[in-house]
C-alpha positions as CSV (number, residue, x, y, z in Angstrom):
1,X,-5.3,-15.8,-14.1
2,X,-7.5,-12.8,-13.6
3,X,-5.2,-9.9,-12.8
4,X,-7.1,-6.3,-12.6
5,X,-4.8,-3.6,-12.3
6,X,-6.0,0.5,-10.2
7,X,-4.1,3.5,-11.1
8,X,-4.3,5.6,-8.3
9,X,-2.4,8.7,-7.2
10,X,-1.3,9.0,-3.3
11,X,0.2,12.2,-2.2
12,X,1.4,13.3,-5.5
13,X,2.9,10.0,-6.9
14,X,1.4,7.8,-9.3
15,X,1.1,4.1,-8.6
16,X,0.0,1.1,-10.5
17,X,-1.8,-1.4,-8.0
18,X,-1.9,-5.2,-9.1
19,X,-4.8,-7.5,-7.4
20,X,-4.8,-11.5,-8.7
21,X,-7.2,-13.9,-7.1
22,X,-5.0,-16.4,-4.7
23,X,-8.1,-18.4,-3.4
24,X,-12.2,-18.4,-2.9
25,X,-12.8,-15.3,-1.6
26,X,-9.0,-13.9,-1.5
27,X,-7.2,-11.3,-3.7
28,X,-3.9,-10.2,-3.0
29,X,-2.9,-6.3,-3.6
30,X,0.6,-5.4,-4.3
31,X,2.6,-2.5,-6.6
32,X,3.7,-3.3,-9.9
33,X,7.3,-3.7,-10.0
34,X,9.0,-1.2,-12.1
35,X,12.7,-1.9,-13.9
36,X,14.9,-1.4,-11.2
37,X,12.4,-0.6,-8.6
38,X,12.1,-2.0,-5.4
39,X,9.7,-5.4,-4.9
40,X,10.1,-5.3,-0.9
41,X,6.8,-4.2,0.2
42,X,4.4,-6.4,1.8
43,X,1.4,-7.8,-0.3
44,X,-2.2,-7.1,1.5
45,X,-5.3,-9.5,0.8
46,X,-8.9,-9.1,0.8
47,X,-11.8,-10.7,0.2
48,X,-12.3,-8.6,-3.4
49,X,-10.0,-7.2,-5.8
50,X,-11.6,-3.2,-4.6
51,X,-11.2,-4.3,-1.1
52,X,-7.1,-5.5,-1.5
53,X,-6.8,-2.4,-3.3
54,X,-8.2,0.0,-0.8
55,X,-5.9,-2.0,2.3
56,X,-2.7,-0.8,-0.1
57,X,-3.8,2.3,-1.1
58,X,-4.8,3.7,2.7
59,X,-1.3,2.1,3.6
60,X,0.2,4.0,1.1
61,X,-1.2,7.2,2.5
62,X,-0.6,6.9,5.7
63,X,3.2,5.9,5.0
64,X,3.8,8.6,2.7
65,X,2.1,10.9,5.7
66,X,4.4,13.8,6.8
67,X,6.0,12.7,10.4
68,X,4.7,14.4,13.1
69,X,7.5,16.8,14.4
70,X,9.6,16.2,17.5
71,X,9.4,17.1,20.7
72,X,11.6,20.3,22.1
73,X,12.5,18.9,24.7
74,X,13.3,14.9,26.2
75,X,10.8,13.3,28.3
76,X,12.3,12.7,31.4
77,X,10.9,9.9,34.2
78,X,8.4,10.7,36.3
């Protein structure tokens, strides 16, 4: 099996990303499980090992993205 591994560093944490090809055309991104580390995030495919990569890694981002911050007040109905 071909596995290509990208270190890549998303909001100031370091991640290992691990792409293997799962069919013609189809790579499959996903972190590399650390000892004791969590395994429950989703996979994400694409159609080369740079593309899988770059689907994780901008989901990454945008999860580790500071929240926007609440309201003041409730909306109420209109």
């Amino acid at each position: 099996m071909n596995v290509i591994h990208f270190d890549k560093t998303i909001n100031g944490r370091a991640y290992t990303i691990e792409v293997s090809p799962v069919g013609v055309d189809r790579w499959r991104a996903q972190i590399v499980r650390t000892p004791g580390g969590s395994s429950a995030l989703m996979p994400f495919y694409g159609v080369s090992p740079d593309e899988a990569a770059h689907q994780l890694s901008t989901w990454l981002t945008r999860a580790a993205g500071v929240a926007a911050p609440a309201t003041a007040g409730a909306l109420k109905p209109s």
